[in-house]
N, C-alpha and C positions, 0 to 999 in steps of 0.2 A: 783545433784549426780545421777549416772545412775544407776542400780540395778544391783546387783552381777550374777543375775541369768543371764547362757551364754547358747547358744545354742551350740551343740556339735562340729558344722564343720561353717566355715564360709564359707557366701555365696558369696565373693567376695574375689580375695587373695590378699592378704596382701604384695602387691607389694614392697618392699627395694632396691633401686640401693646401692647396695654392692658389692666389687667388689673382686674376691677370689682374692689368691696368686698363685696358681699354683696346681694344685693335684700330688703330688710323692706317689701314692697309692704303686706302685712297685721300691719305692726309696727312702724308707724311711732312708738309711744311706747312700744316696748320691750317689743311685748306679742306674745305668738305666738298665728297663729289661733286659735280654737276654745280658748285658756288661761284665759281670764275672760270669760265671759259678761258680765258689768259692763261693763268696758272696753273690750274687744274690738270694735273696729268692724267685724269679719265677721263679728260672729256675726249671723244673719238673724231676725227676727221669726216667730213663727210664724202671726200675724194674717196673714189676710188682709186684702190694699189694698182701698182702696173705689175705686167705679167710674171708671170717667175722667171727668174734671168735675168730682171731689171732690179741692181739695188734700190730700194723704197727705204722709207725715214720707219725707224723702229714702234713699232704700236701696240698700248698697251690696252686691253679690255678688263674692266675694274670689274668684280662683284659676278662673273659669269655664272649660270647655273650651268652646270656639267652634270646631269644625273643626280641631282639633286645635293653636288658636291659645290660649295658657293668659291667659286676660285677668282683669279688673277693671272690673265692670259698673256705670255708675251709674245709680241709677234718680231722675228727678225730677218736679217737678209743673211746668210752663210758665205763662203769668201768665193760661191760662186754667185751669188747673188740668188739662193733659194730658197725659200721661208722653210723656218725651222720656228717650231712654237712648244709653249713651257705652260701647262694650267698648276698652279699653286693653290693648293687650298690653304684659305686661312686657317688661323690658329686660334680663333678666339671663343672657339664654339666646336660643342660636338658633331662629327660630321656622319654621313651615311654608314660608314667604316666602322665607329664607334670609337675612334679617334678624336684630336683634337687639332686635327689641318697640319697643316706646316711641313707638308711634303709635294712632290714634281707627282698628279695624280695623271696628267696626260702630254705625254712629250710627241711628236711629232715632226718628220723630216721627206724631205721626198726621194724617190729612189726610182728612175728613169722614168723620170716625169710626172711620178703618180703620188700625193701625199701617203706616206703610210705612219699609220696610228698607232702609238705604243700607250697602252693604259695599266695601271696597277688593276691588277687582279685577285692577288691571293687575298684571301677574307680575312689574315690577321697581319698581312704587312700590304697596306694596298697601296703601296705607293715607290717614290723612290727619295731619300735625302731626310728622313727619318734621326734623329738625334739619340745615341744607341750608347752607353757605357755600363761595363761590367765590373761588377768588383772582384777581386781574389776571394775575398774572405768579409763575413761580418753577416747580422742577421737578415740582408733581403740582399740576394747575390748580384742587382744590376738595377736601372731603370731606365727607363726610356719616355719619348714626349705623348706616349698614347694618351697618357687620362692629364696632363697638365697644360692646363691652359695658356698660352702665348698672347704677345704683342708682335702686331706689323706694321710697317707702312713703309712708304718709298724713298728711300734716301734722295733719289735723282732720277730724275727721267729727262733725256735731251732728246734732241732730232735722233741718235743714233747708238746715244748709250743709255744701259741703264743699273741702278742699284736697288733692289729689294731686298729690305732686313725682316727679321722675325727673329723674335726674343722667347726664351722659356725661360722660369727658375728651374731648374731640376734638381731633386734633392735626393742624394744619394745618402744613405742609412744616416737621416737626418740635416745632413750637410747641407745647405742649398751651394750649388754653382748655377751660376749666373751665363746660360749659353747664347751667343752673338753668330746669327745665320748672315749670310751676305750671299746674293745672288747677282751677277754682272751680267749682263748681254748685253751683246756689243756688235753691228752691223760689218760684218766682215769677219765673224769670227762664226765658226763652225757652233761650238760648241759654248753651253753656259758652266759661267765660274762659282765653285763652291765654296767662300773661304767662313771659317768656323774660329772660334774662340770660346774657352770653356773657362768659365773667371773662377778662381776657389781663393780669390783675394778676403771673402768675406772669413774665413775659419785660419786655424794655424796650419800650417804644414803637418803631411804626416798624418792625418787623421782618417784620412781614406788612399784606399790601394785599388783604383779604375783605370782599365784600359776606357780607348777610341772606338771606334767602327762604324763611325759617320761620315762621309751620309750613306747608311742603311740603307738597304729597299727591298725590292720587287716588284721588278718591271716587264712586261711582256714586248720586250726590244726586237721581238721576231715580227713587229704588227700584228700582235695576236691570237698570233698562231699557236704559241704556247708547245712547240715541238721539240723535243729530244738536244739538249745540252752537248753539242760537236766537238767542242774543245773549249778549254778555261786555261788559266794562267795568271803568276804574278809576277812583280820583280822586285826583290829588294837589293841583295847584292849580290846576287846572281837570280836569272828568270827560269823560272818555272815553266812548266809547259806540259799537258797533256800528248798522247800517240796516237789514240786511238778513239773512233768516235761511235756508240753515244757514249759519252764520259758515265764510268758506274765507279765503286768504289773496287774495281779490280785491273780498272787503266795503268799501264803502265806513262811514263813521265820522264822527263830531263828536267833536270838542274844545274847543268856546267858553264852555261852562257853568262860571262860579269855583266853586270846592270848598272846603269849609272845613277836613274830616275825610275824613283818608287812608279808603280803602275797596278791595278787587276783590269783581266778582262775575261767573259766568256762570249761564246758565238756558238751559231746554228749552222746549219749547212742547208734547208732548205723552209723556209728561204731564208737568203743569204743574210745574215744580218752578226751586230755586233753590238756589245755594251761594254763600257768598262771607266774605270777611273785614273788621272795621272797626274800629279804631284806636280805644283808650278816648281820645287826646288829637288837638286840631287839626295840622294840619301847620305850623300857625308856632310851636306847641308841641314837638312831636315831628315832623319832616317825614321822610316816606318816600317810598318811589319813585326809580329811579335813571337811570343812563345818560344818552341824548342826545337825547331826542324832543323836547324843552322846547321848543325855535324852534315847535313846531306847535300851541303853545298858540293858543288864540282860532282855531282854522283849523276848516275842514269839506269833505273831502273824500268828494263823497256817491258817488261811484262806486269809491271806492280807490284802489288798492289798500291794503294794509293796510301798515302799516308792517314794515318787515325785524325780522326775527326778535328778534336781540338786543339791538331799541332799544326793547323795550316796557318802560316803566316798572316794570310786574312781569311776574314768568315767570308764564304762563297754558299754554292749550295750542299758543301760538305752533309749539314746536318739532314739533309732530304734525301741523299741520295741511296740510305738505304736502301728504302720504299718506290721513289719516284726518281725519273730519272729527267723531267723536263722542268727541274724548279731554276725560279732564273734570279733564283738570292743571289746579291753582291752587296760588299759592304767593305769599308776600310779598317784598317788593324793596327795595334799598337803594343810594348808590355806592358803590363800590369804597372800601375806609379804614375803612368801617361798623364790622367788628372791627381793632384792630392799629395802627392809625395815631392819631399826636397829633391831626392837624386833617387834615380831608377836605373836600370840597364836596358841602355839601347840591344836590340837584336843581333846576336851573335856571343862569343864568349872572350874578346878583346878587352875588358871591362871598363869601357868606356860609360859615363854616368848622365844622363841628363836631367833635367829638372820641370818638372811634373807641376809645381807650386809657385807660385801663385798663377799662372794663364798655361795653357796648350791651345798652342793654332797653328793654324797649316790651311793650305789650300789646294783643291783639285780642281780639274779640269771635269765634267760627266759627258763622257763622251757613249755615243748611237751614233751608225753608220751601217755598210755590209761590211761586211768581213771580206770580201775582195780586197778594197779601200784601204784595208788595214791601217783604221784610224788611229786605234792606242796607240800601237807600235811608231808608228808616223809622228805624233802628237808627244812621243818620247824623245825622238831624238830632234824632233824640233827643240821642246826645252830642255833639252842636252844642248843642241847650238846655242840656245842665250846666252849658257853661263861663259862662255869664251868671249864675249862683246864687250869692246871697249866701247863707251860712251862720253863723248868731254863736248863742251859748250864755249862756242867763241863770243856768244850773245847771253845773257839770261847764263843758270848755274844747275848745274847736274845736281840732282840730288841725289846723299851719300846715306842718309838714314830717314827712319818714317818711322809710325806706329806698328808695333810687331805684332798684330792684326788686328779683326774688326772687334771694335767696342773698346779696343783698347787706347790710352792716348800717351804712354809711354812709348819710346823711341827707342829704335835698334838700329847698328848697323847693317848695308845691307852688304852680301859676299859679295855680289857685280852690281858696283860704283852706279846709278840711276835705273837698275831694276827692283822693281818693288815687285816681291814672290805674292803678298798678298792679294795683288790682283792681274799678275803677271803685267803688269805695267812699264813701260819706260817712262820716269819722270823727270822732270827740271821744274826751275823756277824762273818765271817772264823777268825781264828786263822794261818795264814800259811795254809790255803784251807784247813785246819781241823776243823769239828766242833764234839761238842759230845751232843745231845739234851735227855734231860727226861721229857717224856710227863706221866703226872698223870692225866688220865681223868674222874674220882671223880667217876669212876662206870657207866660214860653214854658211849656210844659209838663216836670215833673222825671216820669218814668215809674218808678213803683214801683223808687222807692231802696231802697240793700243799704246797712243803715247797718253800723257797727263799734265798738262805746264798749267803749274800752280802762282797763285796771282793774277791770274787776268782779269780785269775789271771788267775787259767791253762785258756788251750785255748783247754781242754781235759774233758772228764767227768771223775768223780772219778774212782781211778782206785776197790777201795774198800768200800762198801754200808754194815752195819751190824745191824743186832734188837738182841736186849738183848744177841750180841754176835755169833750170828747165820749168814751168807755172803746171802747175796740177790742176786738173780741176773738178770742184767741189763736187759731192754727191758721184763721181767717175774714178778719181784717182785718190780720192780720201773723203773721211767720213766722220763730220765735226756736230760735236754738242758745246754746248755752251751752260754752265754751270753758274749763275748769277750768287748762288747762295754762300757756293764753296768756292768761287772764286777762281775756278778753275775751267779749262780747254780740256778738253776729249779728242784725239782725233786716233781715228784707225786709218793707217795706211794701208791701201789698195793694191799692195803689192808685196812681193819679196825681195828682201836687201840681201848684196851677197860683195865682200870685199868692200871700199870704200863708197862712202856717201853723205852728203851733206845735205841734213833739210832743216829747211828757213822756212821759219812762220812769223807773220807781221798784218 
């Protein structure tokens, strides 16, 4: 039996003759670029956007050349109304990297007024949202999407939302699982959504033993600067926390703070900046984080060292920091069983079991900001307040379950009655395209909900938006797509809910 312990990046790749289906990144409802102007979600506007600070209708740029990297650029408004943009490279094709796409190669936000550019840098992880699983044991220790070829295209694109998929087989020492990416932006929301699914429906249980740690990266979230790693952290159930800055492998740390909602993040101090990931569900909901640290919960070791490499609950830039002290690896964690196994053990020694076999999904938030901001953190105890919100419907029906993630069409309960973790959504079901929702949020704050009322036939946005009675107005106080295919309303609310309120769409 071979020992668990994995080194970060393999030193040979992990070659698959797999062979894709075709990439329709700009044809995901069977339409080729530039064939209908109507339909077509690349074709581009020829308005000009309004300034930054004015929310604009979501835009996407199909086929971009980025450095000779062929991407898919989103352009969106943030919930102050600030363009924040996403370049994706496809999947379909070897890319400048030596990759095969299918990761965030240039993310973008602005930070007092000014755009600043964060781009993959490192020459063997050049990107971020990277598809990463290890195994415990067996003849090739992990693989990942470098040399395997993918499918993409767009599930939806409205005035204001959007879904982009990419598909890989990934075969793990022989096994194919079948991985389902899902990308959401959504005007009014900071940040874009990750949700993943890793199918091992095709094989029996038990035949492989892989953790998670997607979405993978390395990203230069400082704008480039590439400068000295100030502080990192995660939370599973209890957070983590660095003392001292620049983080080397002899930082002291805390661990006694309880955590409610999975999270990592690290940050710079000049300049100010931040990156990190956060889990649409609690960890007694979806619990993540893996390995052996757990004894050191409730501890504080303010002098250090740090903990060994392969017992950090998630890969971060542990594996660099020998050597270098500015690596800005981040990545998600899981134990081992996470894909492939009937029952595995969640993180900790409670021995609570979950189930590995047949799907593992989950979704995060990838959050960039300053570190002033303190986005994660913020971004945590927002969905911490979800989970306390009641949802019930006097018009149209709250929905109670969905598909337990992307790609999949099996149905789960969801823990709070019309949120759907998959895409941190609040859903219902129309009534004749009417719904009437009352949101009780128990005294915490709900932060500018992405609803989803499924059913709608118009082919129109509602003509009438109301809170407790009051008319919204469109493009200012909420921000609607219209979904012809799926049948479905999009709308992000423009605001923050807190205590009672009732909103009427008709």
């Amino acid at each position: 039996m071979r020992s668990a312990i994995k080194p970060a990046l393999p030193f040979a790749r992990h070659t698959v003759a797999l062979l894709a289906l075709g990439l329709t990144a700009c044809g995901g409802k069977d339409v080729r670029p530039g064939e209908n102007p109507v339909t077509d979600p690349c074709v581009e506007s020829t308005t000009a956007d309004p300034a930054s600070g004015t929310c604009a209708p979501l835009r996407l740029q199909c086929a971009k050349d980025l450095s000779g990297f062929k991407t898919d650029r989103y352009v969106w408004r943030d919930r102050d109304c600030r363009v924040r943009t996403v370049s994706l490279v496809r999947n379909d094709a070897a890319d400048p990297a030596g990759w095969n796409g299918g990761y965030i190669r240039r993310y973008t936000y602005e930070v007092a007024g000014a755009e600043r550019i964060c781009d993959g840098q490192s020459s063997q992880v050049p990107g971020w949202g990277m598809v990463t699983s290890h195994l415990k044991e067996g003849p090739s220790w992990g693989a990942w999407t470098q040399d395997v070829r993918g499918t993409g295209r767009i599930v939806f694109k409205g005035a204001h939302h959007a879904l982009h998929e990419l598909k890989w087989p990934l075969s793990l020492d022989g096994h194919v699982v079948q991985v389902t990416v899902q990308y959401l932006f959504a005007t009014g929301r900071d940040h874009p959504l990750y949700a993943i699914t890793h199918d091992a429906s095709g094989f029996p249980a038990n035949q492989i033993e892989a953790d998670v740690r997607s979405p993978y990266g390395d990203l230069a979230f400082d704008g480039n600067a590439n400068t000295d790693i100030a502080g990192l952290g995660w939370g599973d159930r209890y957070r983590f926390v660095t003392l001292s800055s620049p983080v080397t492998m002899n930082t002291g740390w805390d661990y006694r703070e309880p955590n409610v909602v999975p999270y990592t993040r690290m940050w710079t101090a000049a300049p100010d900046a931040e990156m990190g990931a956060v889990q649409t569900q609690t960890w007694e909901q979806k619990p993540a984080g893996g390995y052996w640290l757990y004894p050191q919960w409730g501890t504080r070791h303010a002098n250090g060292p740090m903990p060994v490499d392969y017992n950090w609950a998630y890969q971060l830039n542990q594996y660099e920091l020998p050597s270098v002290t500015n690596s800005h690896r981040l990545a998600w964690g899981s134990n081992f069983g996470a894909v492939g196994l009937s029952q595995y053990p969640r993180l900790g020694d409670d021995g609570v079991m979950l189930s590995g076999h047949p799907y593992q999904s989950y979704s995060v938030f990838m959050v960039l900001g300053t570190h002033a901001a303190n986005p994660v953190l913020s971004l945590v105890s927002e969905v911490e307040a979800w989970q306390g919100v009641k949802l019930t419907a006097s018009e149209g029906t709250v929905r109670a379950r969905g598909p337990g993630g992307v790609g999949r069409s099996d149905a789960v309960t969801y823990d709070v009655p019309g949120y759907n973790p998959v895409y941190a959504t609040w859903e219902a079901d129309a009534a004749s395209n009417r719904v009437t929702l009352a949101f009780d949020t128990a005294g915490r704050t709900l932060a500018h909900p992405v609803l989803v009322v499924h059913g709608y036939t118009a082919t129109t946005a509602p003509k009438t938006v109301t809170l407790d009675g009051q008319a919204l107005t469109a493009d200012t106080d909420y921000f609607a797509s219209v979904d012809p295919a799926g049948k479905a309303l999009w709308l992000t609310l423009q605001r923050d809910l807190k205590g009672s309120a009732t909103l009427k769409v008709e």
